[in-house]
Every structure is written in structure tokens, then in C-alpha cells.
C-alpha positions as CSV (number, residue, x, y, z in Angstrom):
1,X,16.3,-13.5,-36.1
2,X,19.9,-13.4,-35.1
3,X,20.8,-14.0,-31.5
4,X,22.5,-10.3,-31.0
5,X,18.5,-9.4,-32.1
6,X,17.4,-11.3,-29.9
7,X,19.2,-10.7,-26.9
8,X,18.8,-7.0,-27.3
9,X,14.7,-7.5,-27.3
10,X,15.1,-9.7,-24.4
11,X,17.5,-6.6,-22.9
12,X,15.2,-4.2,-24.2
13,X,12.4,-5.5,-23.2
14,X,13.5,-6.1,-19.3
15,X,14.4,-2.5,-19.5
16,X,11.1,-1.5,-19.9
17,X,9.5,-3.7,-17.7
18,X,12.3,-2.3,-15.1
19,X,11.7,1.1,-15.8
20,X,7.7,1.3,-15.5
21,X,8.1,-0.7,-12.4
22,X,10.3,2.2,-10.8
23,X,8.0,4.3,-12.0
24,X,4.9,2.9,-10.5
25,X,6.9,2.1,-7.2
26,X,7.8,5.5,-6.9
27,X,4.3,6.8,-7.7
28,X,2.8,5.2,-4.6
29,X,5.3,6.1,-2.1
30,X,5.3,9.3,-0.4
31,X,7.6,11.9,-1.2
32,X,10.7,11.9,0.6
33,X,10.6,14.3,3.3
34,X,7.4,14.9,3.5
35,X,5.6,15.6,6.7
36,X,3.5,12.8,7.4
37,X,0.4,11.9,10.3
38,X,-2.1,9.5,12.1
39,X,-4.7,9.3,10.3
40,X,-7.5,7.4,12.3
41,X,-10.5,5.5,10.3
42,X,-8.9,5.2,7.1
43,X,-7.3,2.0,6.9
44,X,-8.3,-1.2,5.5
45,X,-8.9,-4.3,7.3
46,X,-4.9,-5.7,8.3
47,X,-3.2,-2.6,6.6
48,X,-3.4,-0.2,9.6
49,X,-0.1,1.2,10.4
50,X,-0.2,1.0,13.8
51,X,-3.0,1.1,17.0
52,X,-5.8,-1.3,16.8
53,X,-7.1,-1.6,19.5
54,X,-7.6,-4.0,22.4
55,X,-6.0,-7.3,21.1
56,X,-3.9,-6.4,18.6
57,X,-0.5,-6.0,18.3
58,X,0.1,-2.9,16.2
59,X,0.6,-2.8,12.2
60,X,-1.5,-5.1,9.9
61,X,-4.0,-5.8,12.7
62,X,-7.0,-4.1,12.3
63,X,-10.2,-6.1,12.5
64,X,-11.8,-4.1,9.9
65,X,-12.3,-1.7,7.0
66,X,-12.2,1.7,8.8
67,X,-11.5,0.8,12.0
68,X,-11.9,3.8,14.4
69,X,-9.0,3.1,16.9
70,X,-6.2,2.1,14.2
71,X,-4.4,5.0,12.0
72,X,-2.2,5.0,8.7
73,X,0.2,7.5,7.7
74,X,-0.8,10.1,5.7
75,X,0.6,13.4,4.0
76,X,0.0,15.9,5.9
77,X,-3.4,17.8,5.7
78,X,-5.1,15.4,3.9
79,X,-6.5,13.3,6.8
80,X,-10.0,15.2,7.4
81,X,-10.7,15.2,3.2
82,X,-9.4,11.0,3.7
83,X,-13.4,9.1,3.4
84,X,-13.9,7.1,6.0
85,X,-17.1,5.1,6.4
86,X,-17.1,4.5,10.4
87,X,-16.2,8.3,11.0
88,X,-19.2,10.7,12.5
89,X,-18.0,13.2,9.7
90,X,-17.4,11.2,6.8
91,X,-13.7,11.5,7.2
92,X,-10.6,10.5,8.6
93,X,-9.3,11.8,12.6
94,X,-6.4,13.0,14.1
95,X,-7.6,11.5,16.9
96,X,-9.5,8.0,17.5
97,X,-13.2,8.3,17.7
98,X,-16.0,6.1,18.6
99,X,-17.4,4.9,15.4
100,X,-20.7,6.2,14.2
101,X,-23.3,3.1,14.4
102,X,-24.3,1.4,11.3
103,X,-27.8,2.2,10.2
């Protein structure tokens, strides 16, 4: 193998790798513009965006999975169909709520 083929495998092949990274990066994010709000009882444990609680500061500092007092942005209108396993409906708030007790 020449060093031209090679270097344009190596190029080709970064390309790629470049390219489906954008792709998944993009996938994940929310669309740009779009209206966004507090969800409450959906985030995981240290990914809240903000409000946790007594004793925490604000983003990444939620206790737990769930937690009833911390929110995460959301698209908009998709909070209440968000599952959420400490919620008295199931579902994520607009509002915090006292967390349902574990059976």
C-alpha cells in the first residue's frame, strides 16, 4: 500500500468517525429554538439541572434517581408523559411534589 493510500484511509476514515460523531451529538441535543421547561422528578442522581433541594447547590446535585425537588429541561409538553418513579402519577411535574413513599 502506497503512502497517498494510506493517508487517504487514515483521512477517510477520521471523516467518518467525525461525521457520525456530529451526527449523534446533534441527535441528543435539543432543537435550537425550541421551547423548553422544568421538569421535576425526572432526573438522575447528579444530572439535575438545577433545584435540589436543601443542601445543594443547584445543577449535578441531586441526591437521587428521581428526586422530587430537582428539575431538568425538557421540550416542552413532554414533562407529564416523562416516567418518573418518585412521582404520585407516574410522571414528571411542573411543579415539585412530595414524593410518593416507597412500598
Amino acid at each position: 500500500m502506497s503512502n497517498n493510500t494510506l493517508t487517504s484511509t487514515t483521512l477517510s476514515a477520521a471523516a467518518l468517525a467525525l461525521a457520525l460523531g456530529s451526527a449523534l451529538a446533534l441527535s441528543t441535543a435539543p432543537a435550537v429554538g425550541a421551547e423548553m421547561e422544568k421538569c421535576f422528578g425526572v432526573a438522575l442522581k447528579g444530572k439535575n439541572d438545577c433545584a435540589a433541594g436543601p443542601g445543594t447547590t443547584c445543577a449535578g446535585t441531586s441526591k437521587v434517581d428521581d428526586q422530587s425537588n430537582s428539575w431538568k429541561h425538557v421540550p416542552k409538553g413532554s414533562c407529564e408523559k416523562t416516567a418518573s418513579s418518585t412521582s404520585p402519577t407516574g410522571f414528571g411535574q411542573l411543579m415539585a411534589f412530595t414524593a410518593k413513599k416507597k412500598s
